[in-house]
C-alpha positions, 0 to 999 in steps of 0.5 A: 558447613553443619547446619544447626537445625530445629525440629518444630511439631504443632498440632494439625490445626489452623490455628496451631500450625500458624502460630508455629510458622510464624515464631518459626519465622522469628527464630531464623530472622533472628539468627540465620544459623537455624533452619528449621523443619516443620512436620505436619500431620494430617486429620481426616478431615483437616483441610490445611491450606496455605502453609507457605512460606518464602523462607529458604530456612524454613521447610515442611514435611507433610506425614502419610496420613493414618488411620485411627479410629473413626470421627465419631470417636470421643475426642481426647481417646481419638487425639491421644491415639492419633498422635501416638500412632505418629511417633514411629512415623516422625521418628523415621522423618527425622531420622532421614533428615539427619542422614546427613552428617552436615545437619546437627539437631538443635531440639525439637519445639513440641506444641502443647497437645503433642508432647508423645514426641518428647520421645522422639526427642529423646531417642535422638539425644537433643532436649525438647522445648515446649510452644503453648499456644494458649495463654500463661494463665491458662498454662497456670491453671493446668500446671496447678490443677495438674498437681492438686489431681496428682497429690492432693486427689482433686476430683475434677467433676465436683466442678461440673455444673456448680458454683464453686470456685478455685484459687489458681496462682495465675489468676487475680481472681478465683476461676468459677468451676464453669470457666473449667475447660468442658475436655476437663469434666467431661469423663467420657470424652477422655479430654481430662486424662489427654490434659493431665498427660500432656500438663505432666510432660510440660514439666519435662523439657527444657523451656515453654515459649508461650503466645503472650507478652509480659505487659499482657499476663505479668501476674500469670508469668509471675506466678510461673517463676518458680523452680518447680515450672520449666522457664518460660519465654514470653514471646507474642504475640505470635500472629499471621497477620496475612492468612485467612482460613479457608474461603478465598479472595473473591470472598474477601474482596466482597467483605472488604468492599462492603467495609469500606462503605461503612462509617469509622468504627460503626460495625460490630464483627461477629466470628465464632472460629473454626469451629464456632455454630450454633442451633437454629433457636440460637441463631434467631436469637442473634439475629433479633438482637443484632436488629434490635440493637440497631447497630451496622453488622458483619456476621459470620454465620457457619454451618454445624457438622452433621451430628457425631461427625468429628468435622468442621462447620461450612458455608451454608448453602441458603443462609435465608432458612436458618434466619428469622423470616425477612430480617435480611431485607430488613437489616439490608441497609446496616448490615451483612451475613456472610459464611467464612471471614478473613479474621484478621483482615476484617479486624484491621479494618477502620469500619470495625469498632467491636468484635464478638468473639468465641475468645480463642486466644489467637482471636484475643491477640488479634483484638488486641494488636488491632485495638478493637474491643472484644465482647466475649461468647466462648463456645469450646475449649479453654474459651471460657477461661480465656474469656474469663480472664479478659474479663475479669483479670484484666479488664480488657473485655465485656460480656455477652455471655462469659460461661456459654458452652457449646453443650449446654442447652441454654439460649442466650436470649435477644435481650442479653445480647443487644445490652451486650453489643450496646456496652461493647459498642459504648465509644466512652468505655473504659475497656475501649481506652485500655484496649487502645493503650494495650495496642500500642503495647502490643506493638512495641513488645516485638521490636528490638528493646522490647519485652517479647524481642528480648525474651525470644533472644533469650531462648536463642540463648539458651537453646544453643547453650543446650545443643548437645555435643554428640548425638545419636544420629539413627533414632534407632 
């Protein structure tokens, strides 16, 4: 019998590769005529542990590494260059998969910064859709942006260090120039050609599955119904409630035993993401606010790369050096300083009663599925924005800091922070209850009824509607 096969590529990072298993999963419960092969790329120094599935429908095909310039490269010219090498590598890939003449390509699921394997795609005859990992608005605001660079000669820098501020579609609010994702203003980094490549192509497949929900973002879906934008099927949210990333279970087991002596909703979580750190002064300001605030803590401290390393932060080895002389022993009885953190774990938690967070978006979803509140502290990426809309769009968070940039110099002080965790932990707050409704929401979207259920059978849809009818099996 022909097996129908799709062909999923996400970016080689935790975060991007989780999100893709799992809507992979979605598509072949939800009809068993898919199978579905992820290539995985490999980074230098990406450590991918624990992509695994139970699924006969789902398999991987890890690439031979390649060698592309050095770490220390400025990230949007090694990215660029790292995924271009690998179109001659995943075509070869795919090539071998359909040897066989029972295999016939449905198309390929292309994430949003790998859009080179359009290509590919297209040397094989089958049409590509899109997986944005990220939020509709902020798919919004690089579609527009995009366009005003391109036809009305928008210059991306006069944004940088200012106040000024920009009209997008997908947001109610005007976005702030330092909610500008830094990639974009950076000019030396090549982040914002990498991003006007990528945003172009976005414009060329046949649909955009994005990690969000219509309750969630109906003004920013709304606002990208038009015939100019590929159609978009709104399908989170997509999360992997079950890994962790990095650490192991001895560590977890002692996190979670600590948990489970603390009160009902008394903690605050502190977690920057996989590539979250901050600077010594930095860290003293934390800790003196956390104290201060006098509320029950868990924090996940990590340690930065070595500087102009292309690389992820680790555990420190004596945690003590970089803290405030004597604040373990003095917070010994409300709090824990820990290095790697089950996230998701940590967040279903009962124990836990707010989260503050460097505003990834899986982070974002993952407060909201378990209803913990969030005070924002973007550091890199679209985080800023993200934490932007959260707080200002949709009133779904409060603030620590809502423009903190990982290259700025500024040191959020003590001061601001205990007045943030005091506001993030306020049991009266009005976020807190829309953040329980929003649960519940959330909940529902997935199940069959539901907007999320529905869209995703809507792609289902039209995704065999586009199968091609013949196709060139070579990729030559």
């Amino acid at each position: 019998m022909e097996q129908t096969e799709l062909v999923f590529i996400p970016f080689p990072i935790i975060g991007h590769l989780t999100s893709a298993l799992e809507i992979a999963k979605l598509i072949t419960q939800r009809d068993p005529r898919f199978s579905i092969t992820i290539i995985i790329m490999k980074f230098p120094f990406e450590s991918i542990d624990g992509m695994d599935t139970d699924s006969d429908s789902i398999r991987f095909v890890t690439l031979p590494p390649v060698e592309v310039g050095s770490s220390t490269t400025p990230s949007g010219f090694f990215l660029s260059e790292f995924l271009k090498a690998h179109i001659p590598i995943v075509r070869d890939a795919i090539h071998e998969l359909t040897r066989s003449n029972s295999v016939r390509l449905a198309g390929f699921v292309i994430d949003m910064f790998c859009t080179h394997m359009i290509d590919v795609a297209d040397v094989f005859g089958v049409p590509s859709y899109l997986f944005f990992a990220s939020s509709a608005a902020f798919l919004g605001f690089l579609l527009h942006l995009q366009f005003l660079h391109d036809y009305e000669g928008l210059d991306f820098n006069e944004f940088k260090d200012s106040d000024a501020e920009l009209e997008v579609p997908s947001f109610a609010n005007s976005v702030p120039g330092k909610a500008f994702p830094s990639l974009m203003i950076d000019k030396e980094s090549g982040g914002a050609e990498m991003l006007l490549y990528h945003t172009r192509r976005f414009r060329q497949v046949k649909g955009i599955l994005v990690n969000t929900f219509i309750e969630l973002e109906s003004h920013a879906i709304q606002s990208l119904s038009g015939s100019t934008v590929p159609v978009v099927y709104p399908v989170g949210p997509i999360l992997n409630t079950q890994m962790g990333s990095g650490g192991g279970q001895q560590d977890a087991s002692v996190i979670m035993s600590w948990l489970d002596d603390q009160p009902p909703s008394s903690v605050v979580f502190l977690c920057f993401g996989s590539r979250g750190t901050f600077g010594a002064d930095q860290i003293k300001e934390i800790a003196y606010g956390l104290e201060h605030s006098g509320h029950r803590f868990l924090w996940s401290l990590r340690q930065p790369p070595p500087k102009g390393k292309m690389d992820f932060p680790s555990d420190y080895e004596s945690i003590e050096e970089v803290l405030p002389e004597g604040f373990l022993h003095r917070t010994a009885r409300i709090g824990k300083v820990i290095g790697w953190a089950p996230q998701a774990a940590v967040l279903s938690h009962s124990a836990v009663g707010g989260f503050v967070s460097h505003c990834g978006w899986n982070s974002l979803l993952e407060s909201v599925w378990y209803g913990v509140p969030v005070a924002t502290w973007p550091i890199y990426a679209e985080q800023q924005i993200n934490a932007f809309q959260m707080v200002k769009d949709l009133g779904l968070a409060t603030e620590i800091k809502i423009d903190y940039n990982k290259d700025s110099d500024y040191v959020v002080s003590a001061h601001e922070i205990e007045n943030g965790l005091r506001n993030l932990m306020n049991i009266d707050s009005e976020v807190r209850q829309k953040r329980k409704e929003m649960q519940k929401i959330s909940r529902r979207v997935m199940i069959d009824g539901g907007s999320s259920h529905f869209s995703l059978g809507h792609f289902i849809e039209d995704m065999v509607a586009n199968i091609p009818c013949k196709q060139q099996r070579r990729g030559t």
